[in-house]
C-alpha positions as CSV (number, residue, x, y, z in Angstrom):
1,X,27.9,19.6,12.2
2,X,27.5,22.8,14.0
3,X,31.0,24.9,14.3
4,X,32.1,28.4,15.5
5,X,35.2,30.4,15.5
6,X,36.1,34.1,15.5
7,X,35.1,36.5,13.7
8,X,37.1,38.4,10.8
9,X,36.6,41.6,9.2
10,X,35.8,39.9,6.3
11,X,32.3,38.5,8.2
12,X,30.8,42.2,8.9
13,X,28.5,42.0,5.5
14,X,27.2,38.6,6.7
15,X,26.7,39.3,10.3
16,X,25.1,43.0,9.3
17,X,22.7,41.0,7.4
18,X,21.7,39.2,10.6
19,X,20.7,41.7,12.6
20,X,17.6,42.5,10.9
21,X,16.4,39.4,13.4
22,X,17.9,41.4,16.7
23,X,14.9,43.6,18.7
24,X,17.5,46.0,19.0
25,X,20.7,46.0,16.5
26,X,23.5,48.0,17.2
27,X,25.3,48.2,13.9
28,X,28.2,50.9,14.9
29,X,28.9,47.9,17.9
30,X,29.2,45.5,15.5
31,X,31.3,47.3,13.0
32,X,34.0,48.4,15.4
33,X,33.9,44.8,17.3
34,X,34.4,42.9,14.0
35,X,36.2,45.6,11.9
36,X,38.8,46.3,14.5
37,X,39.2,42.8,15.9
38,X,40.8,44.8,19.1
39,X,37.5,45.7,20.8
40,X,35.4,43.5,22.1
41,X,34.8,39.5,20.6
42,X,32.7,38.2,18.2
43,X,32.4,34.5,17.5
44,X,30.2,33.3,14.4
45,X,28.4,30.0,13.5
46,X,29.2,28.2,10.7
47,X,27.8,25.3,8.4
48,X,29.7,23.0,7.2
49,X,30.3,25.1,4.0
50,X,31.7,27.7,6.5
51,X,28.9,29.8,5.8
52,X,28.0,32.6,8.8
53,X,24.6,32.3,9.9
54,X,25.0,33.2,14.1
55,X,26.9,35.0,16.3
56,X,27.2,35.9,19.9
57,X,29.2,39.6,20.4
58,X,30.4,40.2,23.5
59,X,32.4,43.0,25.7
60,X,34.0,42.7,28.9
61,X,33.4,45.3,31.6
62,X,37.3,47.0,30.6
63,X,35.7,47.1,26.9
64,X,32.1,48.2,28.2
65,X,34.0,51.5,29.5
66,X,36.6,52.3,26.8
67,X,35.5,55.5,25.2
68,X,35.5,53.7,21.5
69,X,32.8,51.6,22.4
70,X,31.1,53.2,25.7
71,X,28.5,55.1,23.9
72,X,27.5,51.8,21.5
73,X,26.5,49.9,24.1
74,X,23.8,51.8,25.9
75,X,20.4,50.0,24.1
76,X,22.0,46.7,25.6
77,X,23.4,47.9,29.0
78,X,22.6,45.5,31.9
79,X,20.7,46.4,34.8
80,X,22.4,49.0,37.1
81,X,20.5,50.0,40.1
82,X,21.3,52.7,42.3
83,X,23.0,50.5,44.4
84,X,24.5,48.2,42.1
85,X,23.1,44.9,43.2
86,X,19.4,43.2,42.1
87,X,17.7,40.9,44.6
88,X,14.9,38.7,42.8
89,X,13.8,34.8,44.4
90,X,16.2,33.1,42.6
91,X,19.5,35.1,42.3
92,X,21.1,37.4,44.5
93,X,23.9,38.9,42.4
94,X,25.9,42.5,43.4
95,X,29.2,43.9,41.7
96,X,31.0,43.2,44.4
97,X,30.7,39.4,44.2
98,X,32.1,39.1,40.4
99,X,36.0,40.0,40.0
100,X,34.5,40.9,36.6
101,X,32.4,41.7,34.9
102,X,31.0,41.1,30.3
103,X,27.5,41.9,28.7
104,X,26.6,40.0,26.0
105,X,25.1,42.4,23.4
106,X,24.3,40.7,20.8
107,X,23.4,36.7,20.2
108,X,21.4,36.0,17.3
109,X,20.5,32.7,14.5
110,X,19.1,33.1,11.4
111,X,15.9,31.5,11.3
112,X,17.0,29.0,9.1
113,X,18.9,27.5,11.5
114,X,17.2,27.9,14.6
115,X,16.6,25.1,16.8
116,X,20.5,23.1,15.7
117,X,21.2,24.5,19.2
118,X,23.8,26.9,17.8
119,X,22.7,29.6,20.3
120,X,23.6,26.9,22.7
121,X,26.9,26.3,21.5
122,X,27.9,29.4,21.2
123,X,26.9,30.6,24.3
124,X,29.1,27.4,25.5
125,X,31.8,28.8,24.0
126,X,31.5,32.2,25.2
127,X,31.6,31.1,29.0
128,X,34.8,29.3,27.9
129,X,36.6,32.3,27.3
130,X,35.5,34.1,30.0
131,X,37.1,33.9,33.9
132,X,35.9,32.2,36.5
133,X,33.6,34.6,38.9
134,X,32.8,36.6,36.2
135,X,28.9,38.1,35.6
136,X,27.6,37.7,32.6
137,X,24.4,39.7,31.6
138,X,22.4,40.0,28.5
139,X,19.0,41.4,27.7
140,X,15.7,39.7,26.1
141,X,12.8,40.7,25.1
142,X,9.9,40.2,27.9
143,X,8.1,38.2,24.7
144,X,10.8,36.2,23.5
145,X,10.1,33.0,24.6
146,X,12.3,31.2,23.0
147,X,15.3,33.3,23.7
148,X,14.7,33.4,27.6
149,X,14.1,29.5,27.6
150,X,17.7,29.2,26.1
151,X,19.2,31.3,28.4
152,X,17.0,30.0,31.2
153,X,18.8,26.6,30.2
154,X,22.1,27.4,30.3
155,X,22.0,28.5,33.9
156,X,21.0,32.3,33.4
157,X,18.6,34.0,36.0
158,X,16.3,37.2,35.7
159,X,17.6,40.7,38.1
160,X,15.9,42.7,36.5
161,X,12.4,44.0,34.3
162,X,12.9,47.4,32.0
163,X,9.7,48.9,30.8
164,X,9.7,50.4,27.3
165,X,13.3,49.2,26.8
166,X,13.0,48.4,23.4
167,X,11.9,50.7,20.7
168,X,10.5,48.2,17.5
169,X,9.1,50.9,14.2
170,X,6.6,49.2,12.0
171,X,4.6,50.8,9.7
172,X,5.8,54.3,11.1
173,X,4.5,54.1,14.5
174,X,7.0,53.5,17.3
175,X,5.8,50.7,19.6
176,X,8.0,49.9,23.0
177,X,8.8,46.7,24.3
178,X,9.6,45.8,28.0
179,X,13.2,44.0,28.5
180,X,14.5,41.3,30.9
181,X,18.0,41.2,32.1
182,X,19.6,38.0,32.9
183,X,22.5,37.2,34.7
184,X,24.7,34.1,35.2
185,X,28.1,33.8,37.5
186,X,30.8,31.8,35.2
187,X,31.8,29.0,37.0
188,X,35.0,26.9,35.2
189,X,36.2,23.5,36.6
């Protein structure tokens, strides 16, 4: 059975471990998220053994412009146009139609247990923490297909393209990666 719960300092070694799957890990994020456990939230994927092997770290837009973790978040900042607000064919989504705002930074398996639908659940639960009317926005890799197929599923739609957004070193040579940010309105019944 697939679980989650929130995170506790004691996860940081495990979940550092686990970004060396992420495009673009922000370790400082992670440590003052999960260290503090007064910025941000951070819920983890369990086995049954209660072993960590997900988790989805999110801020809020309050937290996203606190001056602890303001300058952490800017290699996973959504889409911000001059006017605030994307048009695309299949969403239409502006600043002024949220009453708030949360970026998902970070969401990531280890391979191991890819395909359990973990990513799934936790992004579940995330959406039950969060208001309704809120926009939620994340970025994926342009070649992450299996990544935008989950997000696709759970109701997220593409604003927004960024060329060169990632920056992936292999073998010393820097090679950049285009982004896509997706956005989805939280609806709660």
């Amino acid at each position: 059975m697939n679980t989650y719960r929130s995170s506790h300092p004691t996860d940081y070694p495990r979940l550092i471990s686990l970004q060396q799957y992420l495009y673009s890990p922000s370790p400082r994020l992670l440590r003052t998220v999960v260290r503090t456990q007064k910025l941000g939230n951070c819920l983890v994927s369990t086995t049954q053994a209660a072993d960590a092997v997900g988790y989805a770290l999110w801020l809020t837009s309050t937290e996203q412009t606190d001056p602890r973790t303001s300058d952490l978040i800017e290699e996973s900042k959504y889409c911000s146009d001059e006017d605030d607000k994307v048009h695309t064919d299949n969403i239409n989504i502006s600043n002024t139609d949220a009453t708030a705002n949360a970026h998902l930074a970070e969401l990531v398996i280890h391979p191991t247990y890819r395909r359990q639908r973990r990513g799934f659940q936790l992004l579940n639960a995330v959406f039950t923490r969060l208001n309704s009317g809120t926009r939620l926005t994340l970025n994926v890799a342009v070649n992450n297909s299996p990544a935008r197929a989950l997000y696709e599923t759970a109701g997220f739609n593409p604003v927004c393209r960024h060329e060169g957004f990632y920056q992936i070193e292999t073998n010393n040579q820097t090679t950049e990666l285009d982004a896509i940010t997706y956005a989805k309105m939280i609806q709660q019944l």
